[in-house]
C-alpha positions in Angstrom: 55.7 -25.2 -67.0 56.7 -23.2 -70.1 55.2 -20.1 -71.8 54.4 -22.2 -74.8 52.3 -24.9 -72.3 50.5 -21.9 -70.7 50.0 -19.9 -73.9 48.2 -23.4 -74.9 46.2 -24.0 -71.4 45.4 -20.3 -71.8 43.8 -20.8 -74.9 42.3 -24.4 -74.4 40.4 -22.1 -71.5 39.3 -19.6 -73.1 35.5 -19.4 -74.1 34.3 -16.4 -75.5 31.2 -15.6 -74.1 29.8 -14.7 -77.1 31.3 -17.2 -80.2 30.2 -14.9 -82.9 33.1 -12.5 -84.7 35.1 -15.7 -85.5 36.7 -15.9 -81.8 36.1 -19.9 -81.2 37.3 -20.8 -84.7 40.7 -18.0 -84.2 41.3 -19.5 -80.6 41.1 -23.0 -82.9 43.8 -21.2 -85.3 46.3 -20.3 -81.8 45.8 -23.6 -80.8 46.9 -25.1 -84.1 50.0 -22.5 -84.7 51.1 -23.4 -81.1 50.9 -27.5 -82.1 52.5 -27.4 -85.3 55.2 -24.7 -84.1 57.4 -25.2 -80.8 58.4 -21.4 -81.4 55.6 -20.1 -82.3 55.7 -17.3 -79.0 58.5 -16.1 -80.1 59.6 -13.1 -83.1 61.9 -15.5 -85.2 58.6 -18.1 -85.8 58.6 -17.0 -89.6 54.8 -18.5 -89.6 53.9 -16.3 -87.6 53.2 -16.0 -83.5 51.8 -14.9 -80.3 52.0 -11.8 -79.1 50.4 -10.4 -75.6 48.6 -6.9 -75.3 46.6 -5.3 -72.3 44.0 -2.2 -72.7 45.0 0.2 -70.3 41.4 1.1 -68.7 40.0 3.8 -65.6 36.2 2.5 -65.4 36.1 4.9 -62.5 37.0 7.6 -65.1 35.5 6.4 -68.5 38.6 6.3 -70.3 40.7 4.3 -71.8 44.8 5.0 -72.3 46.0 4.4 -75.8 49.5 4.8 -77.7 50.6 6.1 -80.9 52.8 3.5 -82.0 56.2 4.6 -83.2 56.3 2.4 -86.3 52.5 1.7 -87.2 51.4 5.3 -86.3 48.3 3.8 -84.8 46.5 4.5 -81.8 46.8 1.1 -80.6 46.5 -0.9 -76.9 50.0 -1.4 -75.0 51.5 -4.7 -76.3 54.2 -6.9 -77.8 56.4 -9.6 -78.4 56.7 -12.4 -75.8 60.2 -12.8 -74.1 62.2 -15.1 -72.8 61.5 -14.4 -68.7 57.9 -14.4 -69.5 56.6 -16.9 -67.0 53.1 -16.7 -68.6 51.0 -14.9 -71.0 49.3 -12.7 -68.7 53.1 -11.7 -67.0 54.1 -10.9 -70.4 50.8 -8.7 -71.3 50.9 -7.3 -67.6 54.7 -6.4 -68.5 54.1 -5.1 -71.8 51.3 -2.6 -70.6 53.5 -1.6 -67.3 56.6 -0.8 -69.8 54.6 0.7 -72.5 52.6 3.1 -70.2 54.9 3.9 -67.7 52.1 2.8 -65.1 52.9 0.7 -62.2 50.2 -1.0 -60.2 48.4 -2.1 -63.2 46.3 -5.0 -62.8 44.6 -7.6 -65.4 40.8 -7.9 -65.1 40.0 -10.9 -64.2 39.1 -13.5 -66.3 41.6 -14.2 -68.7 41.9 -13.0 -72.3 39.1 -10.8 -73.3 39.7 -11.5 -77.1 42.1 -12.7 -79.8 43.1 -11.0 -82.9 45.1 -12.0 -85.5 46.5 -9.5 -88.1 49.0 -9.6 -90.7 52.5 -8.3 -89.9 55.5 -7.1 -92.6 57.8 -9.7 -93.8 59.7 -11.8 -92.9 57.1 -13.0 -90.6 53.4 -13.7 -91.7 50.8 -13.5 -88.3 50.5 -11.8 -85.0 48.1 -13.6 -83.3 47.6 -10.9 -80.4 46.2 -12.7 -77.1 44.7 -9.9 -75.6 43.6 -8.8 -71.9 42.4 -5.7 -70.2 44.6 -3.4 -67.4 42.9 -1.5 -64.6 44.8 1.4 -63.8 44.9 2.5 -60.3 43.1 6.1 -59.4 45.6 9.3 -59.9 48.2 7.3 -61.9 50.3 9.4 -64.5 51.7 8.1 -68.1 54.8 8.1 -68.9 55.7 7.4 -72.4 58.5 5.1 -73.3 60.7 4.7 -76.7 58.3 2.8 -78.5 55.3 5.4 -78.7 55.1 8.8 -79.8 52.1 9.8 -77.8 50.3 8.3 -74.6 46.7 9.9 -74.6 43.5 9.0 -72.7 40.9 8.9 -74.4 36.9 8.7 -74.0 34.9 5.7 -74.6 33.0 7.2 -76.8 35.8 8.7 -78.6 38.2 5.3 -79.6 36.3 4.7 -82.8 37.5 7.8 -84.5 40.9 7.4 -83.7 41.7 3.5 -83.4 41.1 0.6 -85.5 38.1 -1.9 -85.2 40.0 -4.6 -83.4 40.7 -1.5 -80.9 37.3 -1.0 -80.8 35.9 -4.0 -80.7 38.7 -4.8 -77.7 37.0 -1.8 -75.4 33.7 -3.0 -76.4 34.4 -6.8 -75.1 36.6 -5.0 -71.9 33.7 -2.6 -71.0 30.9 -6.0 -71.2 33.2 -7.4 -68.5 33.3 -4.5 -66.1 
């Protein structure tokens, strides 16, 4: 099986428990963008494409681990770009978190994706359409912060929404209705 046949079983699976925010008609958008474009996991899909991402969580602790991304300067969930050796989009998610955090041991909460977002991206590309799942971290892990962030930080529950975005926020909210 490919990435790009997973990425679509993925999303033909995935039911929002709650359909409000716009999630059934964006998984319908993934869907579509995976039908119309064979590379549409990949960077060079101009229209566009998926992208995995993982919220580092410690329910034991309350907190959540964030990054300031290098480029965006955003506190933002560990993610990224699909590659090639990505057997499927949680590996790639799982992989993106473990690289981005420094954390090994990290494990998805089960489940699947806990939501979608799609946000505009700079030229020459149009979407990210951000498949996104939630990380456990094991007890008495450390951080270690890799090229692509300037800052690892935990961070509070309570605390995200005045230092991330909404879809952040609104991530931790749908992670935290699962735990």
């Amino acid at each position: 099986m490919t990435l790009h046949d997973d990425a679509t079983l993925v999303l033909k699976g995935y039911a929002p428990e709650n359909a409000s925010g716009g999630q059934a008609e964006l998984r319908q958008t993934y869907l579509d963008h995976l039908a119309l474009h064979p590379d549409g996991l990949w960077k060079a899909c101009g229209a566009g494409h998926v992208t995995a991402s993982a919220l580092v969580i410690d329910p034991e602790r309350g907190k959540v681990l964030l990054t300031l991304h290098r480029k965006l300067r955003m506190w933002l969930q560990m993610g990224g770009h699909c590659e090639e050796g990505d057997p499927t989009l949680e590996a790639a998610a799982l992989r993106e978190a473990t690289e981005e955090s420094g954390i090994t041991g990290l494990t998805l909460l089960p489940g699947g994706p806990v939501r979608l977002d799609r946000h505009p991206i700079p030229s020459p590309c149009a979407w990210h359409l951000d498949v996104q799942y939630a990380a456990l971290a094991p007890a008495g892990v450390a951080e270690r912060i890799s090229e692509e962030s300037l800052e690892l930080r935990w961070f509070d529950y309570g605390d995200v929404p005045g230092v991330a975005d909404a879809s952040v926020v609104r991530l931790l909210e749908a992670t935290r209705s699962r735990l």
